[in-house]
C-alpha angles and dihedrals in degrees: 000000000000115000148200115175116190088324118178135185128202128190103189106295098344115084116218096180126023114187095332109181122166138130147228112214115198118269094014132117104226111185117205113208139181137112140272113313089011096130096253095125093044092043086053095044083045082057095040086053088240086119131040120229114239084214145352127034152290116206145155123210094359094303135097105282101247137203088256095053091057101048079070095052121098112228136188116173108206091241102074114250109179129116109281089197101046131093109253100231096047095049096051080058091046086055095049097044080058091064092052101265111137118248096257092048093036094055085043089060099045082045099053085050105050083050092058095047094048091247100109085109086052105051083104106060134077124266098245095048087075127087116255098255086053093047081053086054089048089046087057103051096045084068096052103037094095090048097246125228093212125014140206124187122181112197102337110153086057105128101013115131112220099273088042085054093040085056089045095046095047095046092041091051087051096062096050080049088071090061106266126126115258120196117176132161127217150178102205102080102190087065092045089056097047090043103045148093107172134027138212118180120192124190120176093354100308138098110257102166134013128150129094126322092251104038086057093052093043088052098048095044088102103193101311122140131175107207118191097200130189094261138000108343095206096103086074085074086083101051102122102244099023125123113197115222102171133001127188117158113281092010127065132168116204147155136255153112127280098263090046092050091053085055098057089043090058095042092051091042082053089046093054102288148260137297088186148021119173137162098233112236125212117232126235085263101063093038089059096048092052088051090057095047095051082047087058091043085053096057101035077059099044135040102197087056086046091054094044089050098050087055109043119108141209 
């Protein structure tokens, strides 16, 4: 289990974390989401040992995160930092042979990856003679050439075109498959929701959402149900207590309270019946845009948070 407890951050006067506390459970994706200037990026170097907490801690297992632990972590920052001028392939063995792995084993693995990324007739070329969407590829693969035993991934999947996420997600998923603890951030929240167990969501430095992706989505559901009926649904428009969303024909999405949505249900089972009756869940979408809209009410509300907010840093 990685770990941050009540972890903050300071630069100077401007306060990047304040209290941050999540987890990363083995063999679980845990996506990490907020916008610009949230304290995702400061939250990940804090864990990578690259920044000191202010307060607060960093462990794994229970115990202080050490050198040697994270010798053993996969790491992309989300700026590229590879070689331009060095041939892809030999520089993924470069990387591994860093981390102790001898050179045959070493080339065998860059060469697996770059296989599996659809690079192989590309080991030879420089880095900055690929396109952007191939050097992310590239970026990828350095922090898993070694087989990490924890990895953090900050914005992989930028730049990838559909079939180039759909390669990174299935190779990243099979490494927490193997039982390590997988934590990536990410502004493109469909794949977030398709990729992830577990979800953390930071606003202005502080953790405003975490638990599983569809716990989340089941607690922050609020009283919303879509029905498909047996006829024209438009008579559920005078149910006491219903608030109609959508309504086409046969199918209608509407809110309202338990008891209000029993009444409709039994309306719609005396009119002929019901093909369909489901609480309606938010996607991650929509969650994180009610988080960050709860962030903006707090600081319009309170000026020490304000202040905390407008300083805060990646």
């Amino acid at each position: 289990m990685l770990s941050l407890t009540d972890v903050t951050k300071t630069f100077g006067e401007r306060r990047a974390l304040d209290g941050v506390t999540f987890d990363v459970a083995p063999g679980r994706l845990t996506g990490f989401v907020g916008g610009n200037g949230a304290g995702k990026t400061t939250a990940m170097r804090i864990l990578l040992g690259v920044l000191a907490p202010t307060s607060g801690t960093a462990t794994i297992d229970g115990r202080p995160i050490t050198g040697d632990d994270r010798r053993g972590f996969g790491y992309m920052p989300e700026e590229r930092g590879l070689y331009p001028k060095m041939a892809i392939g030999e520089q993924l063995a470069y990387l591994a042979r860093l981390h102790g792995i001898d050179r045959a084993s070493a080339t065998k693995r860059a060469m697996a990856l770059l296989e599996r990324f659809d690079l192989a007739a590309r080991a030879k070329d420089n880095l900055d003679s690929l396109s952007l969407g191939n050097q992310q590829r590239v970026q990828v693969a350095a922090a898993l050439v070694h087989t990490p035993e924890v990895l953090v991934l900050d914005e992989p999947f930028s730049g990838l075109d559909p079939l180039a996420v759909d390669e990174v997600v299935s190779v990243v998923a099979e490494h927490a498959a193997r039982g390590i603890p997988v934590l990536f951030s990410s502004h493109q929240l469909d794949v977030v929701e398709r990729l992830c167990d577990d979800l953390v969501i930071i606003a202005g430095g502080r953790i405003r959402a975490r638990g599983t992706r569809d716990g989340l989505r089941a607690e922050h559901a609020g009283n919303r149900w879509a029905m498909a009926a047996r006829g024209d649904a438009g008579w559920v428009r005078g149910v006491p207590g219903v608030v109609v969303d959508e309504l086409a024909g046969d199918h209608v999405t509407f809110a309202a309270d338990d008891a209000a949505a029993q009444l409709v249900l039994t309306e719609a089972v005396g009119r002929g019946g019901v093909t369909s009756f489901t609480p309606v869940r938010p996607t991650l979408g929509e969650i994180f845009r009610d988080v960050i809209r709860d962030e903006a009410d707090d600081t319009t509300t309170d000026p020490t948070t304000e202040a905390t907010t407008k300083e805060a840093v990646a």
